[in-house]
Wavefront OBJ file of the C-alpha trace (Angstrom):
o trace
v 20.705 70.439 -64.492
v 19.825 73.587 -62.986
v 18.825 71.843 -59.561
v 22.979 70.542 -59.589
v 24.092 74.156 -60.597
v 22.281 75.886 -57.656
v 23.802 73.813 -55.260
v 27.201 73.511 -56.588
v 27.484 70.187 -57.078
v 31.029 68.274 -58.364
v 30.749 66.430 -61.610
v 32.177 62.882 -61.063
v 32.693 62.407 -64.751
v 34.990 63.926 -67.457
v 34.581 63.185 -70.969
v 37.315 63.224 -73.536
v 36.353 63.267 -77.577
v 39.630 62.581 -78.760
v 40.957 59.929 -76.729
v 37.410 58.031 -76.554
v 37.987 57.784 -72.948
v 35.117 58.485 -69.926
v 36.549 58.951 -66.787
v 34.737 58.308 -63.470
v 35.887 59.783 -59.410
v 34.765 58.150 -56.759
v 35.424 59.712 -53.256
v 36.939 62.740 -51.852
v 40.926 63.693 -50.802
v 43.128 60.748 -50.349
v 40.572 58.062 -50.848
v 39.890 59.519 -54.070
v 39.993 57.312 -56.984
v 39.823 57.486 -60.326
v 39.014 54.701 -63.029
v 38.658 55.194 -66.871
v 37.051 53.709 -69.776
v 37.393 53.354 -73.640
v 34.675 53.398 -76.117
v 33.834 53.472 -80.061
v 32.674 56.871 -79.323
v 32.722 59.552 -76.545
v 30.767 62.713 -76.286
v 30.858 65.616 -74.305
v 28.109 68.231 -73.543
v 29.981 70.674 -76.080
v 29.588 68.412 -78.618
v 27.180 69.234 -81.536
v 23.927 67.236 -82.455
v 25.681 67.093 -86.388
v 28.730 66.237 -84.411
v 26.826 63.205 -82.937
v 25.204 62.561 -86.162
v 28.014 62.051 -88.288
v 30.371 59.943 -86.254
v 27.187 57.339 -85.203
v 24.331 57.098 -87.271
v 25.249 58.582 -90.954
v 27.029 55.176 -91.350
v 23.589 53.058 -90.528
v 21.967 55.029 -93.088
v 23.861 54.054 -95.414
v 23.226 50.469 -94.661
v 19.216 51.250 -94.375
v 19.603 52.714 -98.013
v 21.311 49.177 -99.154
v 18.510 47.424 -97.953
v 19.205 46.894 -94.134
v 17.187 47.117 -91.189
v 19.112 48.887 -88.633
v 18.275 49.951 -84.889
v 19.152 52.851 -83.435
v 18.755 53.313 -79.582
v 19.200 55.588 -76.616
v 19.480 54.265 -73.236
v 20.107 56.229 -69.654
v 18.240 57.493 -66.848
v 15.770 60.438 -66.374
v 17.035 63.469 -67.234
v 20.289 62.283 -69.149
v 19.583 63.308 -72.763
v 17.442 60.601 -74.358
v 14.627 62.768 -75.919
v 17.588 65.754 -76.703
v 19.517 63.166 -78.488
v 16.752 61.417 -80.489
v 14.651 64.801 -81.610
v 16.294 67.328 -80.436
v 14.575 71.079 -80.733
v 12.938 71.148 -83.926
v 13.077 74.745 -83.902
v 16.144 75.272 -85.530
v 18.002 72.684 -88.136
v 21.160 73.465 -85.925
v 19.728 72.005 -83.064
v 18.246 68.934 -84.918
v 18.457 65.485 -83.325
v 19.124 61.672 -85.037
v 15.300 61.073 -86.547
v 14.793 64.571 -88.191
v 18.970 64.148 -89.829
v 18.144 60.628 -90.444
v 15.085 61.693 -92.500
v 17.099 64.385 -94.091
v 19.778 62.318 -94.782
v 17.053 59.213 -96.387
v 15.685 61.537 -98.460
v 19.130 63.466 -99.956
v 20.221 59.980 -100.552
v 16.274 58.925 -102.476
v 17.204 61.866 -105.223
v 19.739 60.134 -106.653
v 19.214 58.589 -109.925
v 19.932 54.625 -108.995
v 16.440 54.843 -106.733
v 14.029 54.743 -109.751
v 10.892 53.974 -107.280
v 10.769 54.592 -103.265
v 8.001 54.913 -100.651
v 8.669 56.128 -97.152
v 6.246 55.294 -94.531
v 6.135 56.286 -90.574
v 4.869 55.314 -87.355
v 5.318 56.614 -83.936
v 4.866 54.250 -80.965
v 4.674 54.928 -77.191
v 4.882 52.351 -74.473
v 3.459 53.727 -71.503
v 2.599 52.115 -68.397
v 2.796 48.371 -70.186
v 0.272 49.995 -72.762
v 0.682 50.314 -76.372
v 0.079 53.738 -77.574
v -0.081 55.275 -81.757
v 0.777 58.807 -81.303
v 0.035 59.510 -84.747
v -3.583 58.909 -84.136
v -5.223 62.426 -82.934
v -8.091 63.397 -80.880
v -8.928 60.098 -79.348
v -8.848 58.766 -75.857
v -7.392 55.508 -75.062
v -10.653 53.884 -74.903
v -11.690 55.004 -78.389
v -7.909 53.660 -79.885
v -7.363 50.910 -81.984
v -5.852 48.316 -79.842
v -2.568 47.461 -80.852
v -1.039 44.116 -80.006
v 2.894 43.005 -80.348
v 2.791 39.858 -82.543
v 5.624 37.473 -83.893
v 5.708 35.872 -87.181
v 6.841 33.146 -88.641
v 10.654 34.333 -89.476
v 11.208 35.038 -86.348
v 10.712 39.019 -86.152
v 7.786 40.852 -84.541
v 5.143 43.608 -85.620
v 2.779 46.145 -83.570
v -0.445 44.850 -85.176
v -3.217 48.124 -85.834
v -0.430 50.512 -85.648
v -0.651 53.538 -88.386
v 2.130 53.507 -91.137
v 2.234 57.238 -92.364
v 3.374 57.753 -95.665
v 5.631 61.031 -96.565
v 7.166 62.544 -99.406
v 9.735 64.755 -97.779
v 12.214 65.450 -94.310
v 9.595 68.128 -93.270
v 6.870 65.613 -93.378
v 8.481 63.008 -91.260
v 9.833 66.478 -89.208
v 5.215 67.530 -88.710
v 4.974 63.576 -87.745
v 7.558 64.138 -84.906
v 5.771 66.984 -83.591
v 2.524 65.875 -83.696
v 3.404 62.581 -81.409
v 5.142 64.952 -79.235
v 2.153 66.476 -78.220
v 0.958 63.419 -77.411
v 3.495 62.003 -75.012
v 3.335 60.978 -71.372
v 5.175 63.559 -69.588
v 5.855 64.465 -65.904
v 7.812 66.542 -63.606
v 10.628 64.240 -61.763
v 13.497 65.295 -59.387
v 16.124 65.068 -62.510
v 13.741 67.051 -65.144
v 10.066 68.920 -65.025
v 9.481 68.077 -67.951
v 10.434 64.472 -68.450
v 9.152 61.928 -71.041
v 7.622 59.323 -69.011
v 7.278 56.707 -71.481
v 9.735 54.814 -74.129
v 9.024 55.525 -77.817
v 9.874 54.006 -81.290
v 10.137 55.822 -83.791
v 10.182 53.585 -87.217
v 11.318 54.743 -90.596
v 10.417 51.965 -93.218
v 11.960 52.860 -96.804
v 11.049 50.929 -99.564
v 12.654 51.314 -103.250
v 13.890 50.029 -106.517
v 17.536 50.900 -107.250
v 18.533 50.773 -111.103
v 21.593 48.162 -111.253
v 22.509 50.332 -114.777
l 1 2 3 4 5 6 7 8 9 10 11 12 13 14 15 16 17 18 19 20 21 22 23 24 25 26 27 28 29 30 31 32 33 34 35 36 37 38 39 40 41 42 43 44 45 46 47 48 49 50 51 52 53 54 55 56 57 58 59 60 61 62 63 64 65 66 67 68 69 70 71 72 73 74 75 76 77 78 79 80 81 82 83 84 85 86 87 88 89 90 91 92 93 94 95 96 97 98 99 100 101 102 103 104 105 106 107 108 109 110 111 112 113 114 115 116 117 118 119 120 121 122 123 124 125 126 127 128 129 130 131 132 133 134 135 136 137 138 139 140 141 142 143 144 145 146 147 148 149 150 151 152 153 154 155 156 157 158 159 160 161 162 163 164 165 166 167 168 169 170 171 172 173 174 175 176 177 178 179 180 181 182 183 184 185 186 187 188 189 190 191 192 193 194 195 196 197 198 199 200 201 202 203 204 205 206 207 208 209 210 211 212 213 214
């Protein structure tokens, strides 16, 4: 960050794309060492958002679209990507994150013929503070909020009872959803980032559809 810049501070990692491989220095001069580590995937900060996109999570949308609940999820500290990764700027399609190419990607994949019937619905959920937040619900205060509860059923899975289920028709929908929980976010100025999310969120795309076997 610009805080690390000022003061001139060393990276301790290197990245490499092609080899897969994160490397990580610990100490200084002779007492220096260095230890490495392979992964599916590695990333550096020149890669691209669509470069990210393409080698991760087009793959689990194509199991979503075969009828597959999938999960994807970004983990690190403040101020190491999370909320660039997930969303991204919405200002430019360039600069788009995993939700807004997943919904572009659902919906490129709903015009073709096989999907005879579909319906797309949303919800936006923040977990603040051990509370349960809708950020797709506008204007209120938490007092005035539907309470929303985490409840298990009978198969096993779970649900976030009185949460809203938004239904869209189109990327830029799901893309005006995004935005209008991001207003609505906890956020707070920390040592790593002014302007850090300080709250977890789920984002849910549910797709329902009929796919013509003929």
């Amino acid at each position: 960050n610009n805080r690390e810049v000022e003061y001139g501070t060393v990276p301790v990692i290197s990245a490499k794309t092609k080899e897969k491989v994160v490397t990580v220095v610990k100490g200084k001069g002779r007492k220096q060492m260095k230890s490495s580590y392979s992964f599916d995937n590695v990333f550096t900060a020149f890669s691209t958002q669509e470069e990210v996109f393409e080698e991760t999570v087009k793959p689990v949308i194509a199991d979503v679209m075969r009828g597959y609940e999938s999960t994807v999820f970004a983990y690190g500290q403040t101020g190491t990507g999370k909320t660039h990764t997930m969303e991204g700027s919405l200002e430019k399609p360039e600069h788009y994150g995993v939700i807004p190419r997943s919904a572009q990607a659902i919906f490129e994949c709903l015009k073709q013929p096989q999907y005879k019937e579909h319906v797309v619905k949303c919800s936006y959920l923040e977990i603040y503070n051990e509370e349960l937040r809708d950020l797709l619900v506008e204007g209120k205060n938490n007092s005035e909020r539907a309470k929303l509860d985490i409840m298990e059923v009978k198969n096993g899975g779970t649900f976030c009872r009185g949460l809203t289920e938004t239904e869209v028709r189109s990327a830029s929908d799901v893309l005006n959803l995004i935005q209008r929980g991001q207003h609505q976010r906890m956020i707070g100025e920390t040592k790593m980032n002014k302007a850090s999310s300080r709250s977890h969120s789920l984002f849910t795309i549910q797709v329902d559809g009929k796919i013509s076997l003929i």
